[in-house]
C-alpha positions, 0 to 999 in steps of 0.5 A: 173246675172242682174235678180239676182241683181235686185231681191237683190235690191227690196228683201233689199229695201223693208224689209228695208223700213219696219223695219225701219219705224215700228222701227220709229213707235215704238220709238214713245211708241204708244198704242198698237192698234195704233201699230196694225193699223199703223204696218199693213198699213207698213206691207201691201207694203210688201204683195203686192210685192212677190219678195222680199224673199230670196228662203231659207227663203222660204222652206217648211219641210216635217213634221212641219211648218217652222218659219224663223227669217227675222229681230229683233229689237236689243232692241227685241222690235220686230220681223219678221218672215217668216211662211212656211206650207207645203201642210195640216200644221198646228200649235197646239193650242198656243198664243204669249204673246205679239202683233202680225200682220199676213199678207198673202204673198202667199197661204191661211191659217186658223186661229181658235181662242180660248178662255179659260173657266172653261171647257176648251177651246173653239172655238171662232166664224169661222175660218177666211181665210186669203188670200194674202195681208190680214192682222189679229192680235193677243195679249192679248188684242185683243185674243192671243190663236189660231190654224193655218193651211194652207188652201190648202192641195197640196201646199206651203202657207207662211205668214210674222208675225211681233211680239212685241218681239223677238218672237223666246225667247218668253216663251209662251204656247201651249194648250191641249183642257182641256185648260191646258198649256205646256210652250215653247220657238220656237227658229226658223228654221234658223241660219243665217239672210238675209242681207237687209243692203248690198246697194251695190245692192241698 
């Protein structure tokens, strides 16, 4: 029992932490590449401490990628997500329409951007590995198309996203590779949200 109930005391105080203080940042109106830099040092304290995640937050599917809601902002200025790959997983070719902060919690994961030209699509320079505690961003301004994938092909990788919507109702696209677009809206994969306001546990 006293395992469990420290583990609840850091899994709250350390999400807590952060969506208060990104929320804190956002009130503020920033620019979005202040977002980007002052999101990702908040992000970073959360990436460095894998003992915070309720364990069904963190379970792979068999077939497809898991995306899990963790948090969103009740004006849906912004959302956090926990993405689950099982072993070989990978997204198809898609973007976000909006900011979005991709930090590395356990495993390694692939990220393939594109670019959309009059022939298509096209690969954007190497894959970039993320390996954990790191941190990229997407958004239409800084290259909002990629692919993911988990880096291994016999384990679980997870990453936690932090996006500048409710990212789960965002109509966003996936592509095909002559570049043309099928709009999509995720949803996620759970129906119910960890409970990182019970302080009874701190």
């Amino acid at each position: 029992m006293q395992h469990n109930q420290q583990h609840h005391h850091q899994q709250h105080h350390r999400l807590r932490n952060f969506v208060t203080q990104l929320a804190a940042l956002l009130d503020s109106q920033p620019p979005e590449a202040e977002i980007l830099e002052k999101g990702s040092a908040l992000l970073r304290p959360l990436l460095q401490h894998d003992d915070w995640l309720d364990e069904k937050f963190t379970r792979p599917h068999a077939e497809h990628y898991q995306q899990y809601l963790l948090y969103t902002d009740a004006q849906q200025r912004f959302s956090v997500v926990s993405f689950v790959w099982g072993p070989g997983q990978q997204t198809p070719i898609h973007d976000h329409r909006v900011w979005g902060l991709i930090g590395m919690l356990r495993g390694a994961e692939l990220s393939q951007s594109f670019t959309r030209g009059p022939q298509g699509l096209k690969e954007k320079g190497v894959p970039v590995r993320l390996e954990p505690g790191q941190i990229d961003a997407v958004s239409p301004r800084v290259g909002d198309i990629h692919r993911v994938s988990n880096a291994f092909t016999d384990r679980v990788s997870m990453s936690i996203h932090v996006y500048g919507a409710n990212i789960g109702a965002v109509r966003r696209a996936v592509y095909r590779e002559d570049g043309s677009e099928k709009t999509f809206i995720s949803g996620y994969s759970n129906r119910y949200l960890p409970n990182i306001w019970d302080l009874s546990h701190g």
